[in-house]
N, C-alpha and C positions, 0 to 999 in steps of 0.2 A: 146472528152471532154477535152484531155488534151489539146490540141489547145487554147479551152476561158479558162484555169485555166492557162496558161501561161502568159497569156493576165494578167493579176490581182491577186497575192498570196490571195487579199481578196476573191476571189470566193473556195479556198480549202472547204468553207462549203460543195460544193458538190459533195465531197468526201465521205461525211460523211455513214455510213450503219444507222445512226439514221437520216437520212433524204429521204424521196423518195418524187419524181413527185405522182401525183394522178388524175384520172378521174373518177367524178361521174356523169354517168346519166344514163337513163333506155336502157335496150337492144336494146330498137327498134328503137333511137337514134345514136347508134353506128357507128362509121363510118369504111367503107368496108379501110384493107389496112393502117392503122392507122400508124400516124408518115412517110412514103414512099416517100412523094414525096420531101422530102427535107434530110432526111436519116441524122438527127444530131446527134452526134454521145456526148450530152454535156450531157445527163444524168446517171451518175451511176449506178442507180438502176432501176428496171423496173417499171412502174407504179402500185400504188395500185387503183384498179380499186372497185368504188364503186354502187351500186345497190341503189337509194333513195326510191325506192318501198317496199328494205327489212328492214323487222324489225330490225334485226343487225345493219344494219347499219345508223340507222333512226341519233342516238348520235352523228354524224358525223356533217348530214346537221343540227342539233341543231346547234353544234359548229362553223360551219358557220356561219349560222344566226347570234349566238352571236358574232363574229370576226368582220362581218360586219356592225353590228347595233353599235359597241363602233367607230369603226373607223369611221363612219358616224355622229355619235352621236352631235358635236359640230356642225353639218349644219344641223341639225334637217330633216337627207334626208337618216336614215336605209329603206332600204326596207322592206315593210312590207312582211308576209310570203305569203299573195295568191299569190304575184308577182313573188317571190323566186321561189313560185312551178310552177303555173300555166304559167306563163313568162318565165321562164327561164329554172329548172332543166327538165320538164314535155315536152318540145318540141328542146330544147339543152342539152348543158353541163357545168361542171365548170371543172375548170385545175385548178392545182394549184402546192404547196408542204407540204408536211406535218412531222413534226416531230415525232419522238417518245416521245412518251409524258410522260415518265422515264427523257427523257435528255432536256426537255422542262430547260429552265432558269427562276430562281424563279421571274424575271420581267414578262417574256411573263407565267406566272401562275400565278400573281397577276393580271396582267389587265384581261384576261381571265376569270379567276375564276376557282377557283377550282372545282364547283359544274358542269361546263362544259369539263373537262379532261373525259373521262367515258372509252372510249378506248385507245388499246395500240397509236395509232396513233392518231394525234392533227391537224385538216389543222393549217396553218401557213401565208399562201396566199390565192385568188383564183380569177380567171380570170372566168366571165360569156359568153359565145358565143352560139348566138341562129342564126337559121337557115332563112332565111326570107322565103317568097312565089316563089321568082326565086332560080332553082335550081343554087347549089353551091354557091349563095353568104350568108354573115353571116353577124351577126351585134355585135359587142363588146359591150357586155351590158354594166359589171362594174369590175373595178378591186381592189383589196382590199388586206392587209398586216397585220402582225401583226408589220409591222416595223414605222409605223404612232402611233403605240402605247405604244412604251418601249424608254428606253436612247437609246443614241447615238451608245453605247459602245456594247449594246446588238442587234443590229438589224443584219441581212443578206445583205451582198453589191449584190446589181443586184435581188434583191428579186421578186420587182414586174413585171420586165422587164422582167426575167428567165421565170416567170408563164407565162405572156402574150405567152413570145417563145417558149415555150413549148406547150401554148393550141392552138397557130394556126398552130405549127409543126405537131400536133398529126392530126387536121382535113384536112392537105395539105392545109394549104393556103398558 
């Protein structure tokens, strides 16, 4: 990791212990081996691995949805949720990162909403990757930030681009 943080002082965010990578989707999804075949070594902390079947963690893919339906918002193109589930979360995954949602910044918890915070952790990002019908190949559904939605001054440098690398790191592509 410290290799791409030397590359750019603006990437120190991923430093941070109030920020982790994240994968959510169902066990049987999962992929054997995970992160392996490229062994990058950019993330700090381990992933928060999330379950969208469990009730705990249902507030999650809400805050999703919500993240991606504002950022979508002005092309009138949110995914609606049977696509979220049935399309993507239910036969793939999403990556992303996620903050602590204590050190969240009162921009990225105004666009947000507050009524959407519910847990200690917040996604921030999140990359969609679904499986097709030939084995091993994927299809990059959609990629989404909270950085399309706050100032200049508050966004994360390499935000979307980290997620992306991180979610086809994790599946060996």
């Amino acid at each position: 990791m410290q290799e791409l943080i030397d590359l750019s002082d603006r990437l120190s965010w991923l430093n941070s212990d109030d920020i982790k990578p994240y994968i959510i989707c169902r066990k049987e999804s999962r992929v054997e081996n995970p992160g392996k075949f490229f062994n990058l070594k950019w993330f700090h902390n381990e992933p928060l691995m999330m379950d969208p079947l469990k009730i705990d963690d249902v507030y999650f893919s809400n805050a999703l949805m919500n993240m991606e339906a504002k950022a979508f918002q002005k092309s009138d193109m949110a995914m609606p949720r049977w696509v979220f589930y049935d399309c993507s979360i239910m036969p793939g995954f999403i990556a992303g990162f996620a903050m602590r949602t204590s050190a969240l910044k009162p921009s990225v918890r105004n666009v947000l909403g507050q009524e959407n915070l519910l847990g200690e952790w917040t996604p921030i990002s999140m990359f969609i990757i679904i499986p097709t019908m030939v084995e091993k190949e994927w299809v990059a559904h959609n990629l989404s930030s909270m950085n399309a939605l706050v100032p200049a001054e508050d966004r994360l440098y390499g935000l979307g681009f980290l997620s992306k690398a991180f979610g086809l790191s994790w599946v060996n592509i």
